[in-house]
N, C-alpha and C positions, 0 to 999 in steps of 0.2 A: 504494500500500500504506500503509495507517498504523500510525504508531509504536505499538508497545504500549506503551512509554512513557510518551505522550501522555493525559493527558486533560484535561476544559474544565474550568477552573478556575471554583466558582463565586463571583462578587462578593462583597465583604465591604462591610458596610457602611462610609462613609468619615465620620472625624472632621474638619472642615474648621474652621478659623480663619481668618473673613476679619480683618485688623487693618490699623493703618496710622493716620497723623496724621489732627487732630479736619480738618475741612472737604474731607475726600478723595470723603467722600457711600458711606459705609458702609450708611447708615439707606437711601438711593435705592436704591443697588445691590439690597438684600433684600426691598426692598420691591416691585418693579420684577418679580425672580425669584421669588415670591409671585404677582403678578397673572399674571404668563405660565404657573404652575400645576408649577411646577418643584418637583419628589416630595422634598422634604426636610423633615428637623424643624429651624425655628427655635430656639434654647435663649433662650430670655428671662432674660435677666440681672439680678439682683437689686440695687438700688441706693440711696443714703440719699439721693441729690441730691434737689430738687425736681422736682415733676412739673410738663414745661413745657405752656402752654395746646393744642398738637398733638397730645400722648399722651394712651396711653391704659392705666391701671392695667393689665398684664397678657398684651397686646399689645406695647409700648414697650419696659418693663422692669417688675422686678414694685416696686415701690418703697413699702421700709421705715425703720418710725424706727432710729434706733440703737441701739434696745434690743433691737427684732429681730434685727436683721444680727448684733450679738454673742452673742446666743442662736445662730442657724445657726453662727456660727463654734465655739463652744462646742460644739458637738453634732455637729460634721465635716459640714455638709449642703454646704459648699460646697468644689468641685474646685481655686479657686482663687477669692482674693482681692486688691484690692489698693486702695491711696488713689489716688484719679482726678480732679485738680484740688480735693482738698480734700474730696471726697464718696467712703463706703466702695463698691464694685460688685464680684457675685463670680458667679458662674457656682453654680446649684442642681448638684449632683451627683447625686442622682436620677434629675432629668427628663434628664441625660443617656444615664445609664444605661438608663432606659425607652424612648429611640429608640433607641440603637442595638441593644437585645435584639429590637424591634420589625423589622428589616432595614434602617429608615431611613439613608440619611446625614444626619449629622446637621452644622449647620452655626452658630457661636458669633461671635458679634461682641467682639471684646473689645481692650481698647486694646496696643500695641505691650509695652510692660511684662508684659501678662498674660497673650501670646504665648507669652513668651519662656519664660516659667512650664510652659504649656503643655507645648513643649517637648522642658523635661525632664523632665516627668509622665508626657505619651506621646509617646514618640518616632515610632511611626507614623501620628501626625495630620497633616493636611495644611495646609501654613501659607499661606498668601495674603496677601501685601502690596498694598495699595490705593493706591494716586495721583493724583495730578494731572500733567498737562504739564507742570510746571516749580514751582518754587518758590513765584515770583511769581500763580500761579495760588490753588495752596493759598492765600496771604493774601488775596488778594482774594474768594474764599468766604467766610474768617472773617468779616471784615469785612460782607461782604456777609448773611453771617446776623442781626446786630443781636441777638444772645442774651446778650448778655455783658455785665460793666461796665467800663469801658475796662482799668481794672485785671487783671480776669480772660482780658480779650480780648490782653493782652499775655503773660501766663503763657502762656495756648493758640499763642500765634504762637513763643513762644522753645520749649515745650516739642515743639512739633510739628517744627523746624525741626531739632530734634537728633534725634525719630524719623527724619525722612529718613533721616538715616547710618545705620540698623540693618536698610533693603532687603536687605540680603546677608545677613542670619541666617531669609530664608525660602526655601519652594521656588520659588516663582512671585511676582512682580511683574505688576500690571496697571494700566495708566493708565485712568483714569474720565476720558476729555474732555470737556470742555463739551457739551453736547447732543447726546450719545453715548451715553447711557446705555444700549441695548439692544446696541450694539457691548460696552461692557463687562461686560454679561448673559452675551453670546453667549461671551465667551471664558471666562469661569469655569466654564460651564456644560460647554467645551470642555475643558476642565483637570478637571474632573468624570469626562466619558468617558473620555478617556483613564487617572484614575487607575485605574477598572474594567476599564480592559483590557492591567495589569501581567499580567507573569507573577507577580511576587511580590508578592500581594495586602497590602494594608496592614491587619493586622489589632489590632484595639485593643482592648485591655482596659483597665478603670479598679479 
């Protein structure tokens, strides 16, 4: 017999935050879940840094001078913003808004700090922390990117090193292993379904 009670809840679309320290392979992971055809909207994040010789204006990030970014900030375009090694990055709030009215879930890359922000803007986004197998791991990425100036590459290793300690202010933690990347596709992907199949759907408004 079934409940009258009951009925099939239908999916809302899901706000996801993957974050997490610079050399955890944030950029692998989405990129990886992109080629495997995985039905999400990317949010391309807006930024003043330089664009490095692998990007790609718009694809990457959408990257402005300073005079733009404070014009968006001026004009409320962006859901969050924040200073990121020295360079402004913020999340368009629009193109937000347009996947998720679309049914999309929609899915934001943004550093540990703009997480946190995240939050407590919307509390029923779904936060994802990123990792490595160990400490020692993350550093040996940094180092092993050559993107930086030793200088810089020092900031990235002290600042990354205190994001570790703030894993406990998300829902989910995933380790990215070394040549593991489709292991760590498959469990987000997995944290995905299942957040579709609460009873108490997580629904977001901005």
């Amino acid at each position: 017999m079934t409940d009258p009670d009951f009925k099939i809840i239908k999916p809302e679309p899901l706000l996801i935050v993957l974050s997490g320290p610079s050399g955890v392979g944030k950029d692998s992971v989405l990129t990886r879940m992109q080629e495997r055809g995985a039905p999400f909207h990317f949010v391309v994040t807006a930024t003043t840094r330089p664009m490095r010789a692998t990007e790609i204006n718009g694809r990457d990030y959408f990257f402005v001078g300073s005079d733009e970014f404070a014009r968006m900030i001026e004009a409320n375009e962006l859901l969050e913003y924040a200073i990121v090694y020295n360079d402004y990055k913020g999340i368009p709030k629009q193109q937000v808004r347009d996947a998720l009215a679309s049914g999309k879930d929609v899915i934001m890359r943004i550093d540990v700090q703009g997480a946190a922000t995240i939050r407590k803007l919307i509390p029923n986004a779904v936060l994802i922390f990123l990792t490595t197998e160990s400490e020692e791991a993350m550093v040996e990425r940094l180092l092993a990117r050559q993107t930086e100036t030793p200088e810089g590459l020092k900031l990235r290793i002290a600042t990354a090193r205190q994001e570790l300690k703030r894993a406990s202010e998300f829902d989910y933690a995933v380790i990215n292993r070394q040549s593991h990347l489709d292991e760590t596709v498959d469990n987000i992907l997995a944290i995905m379904v299942a957040e579709h199949h609460r009873v108490q759907q997580r629904k977001v408004t901005l």
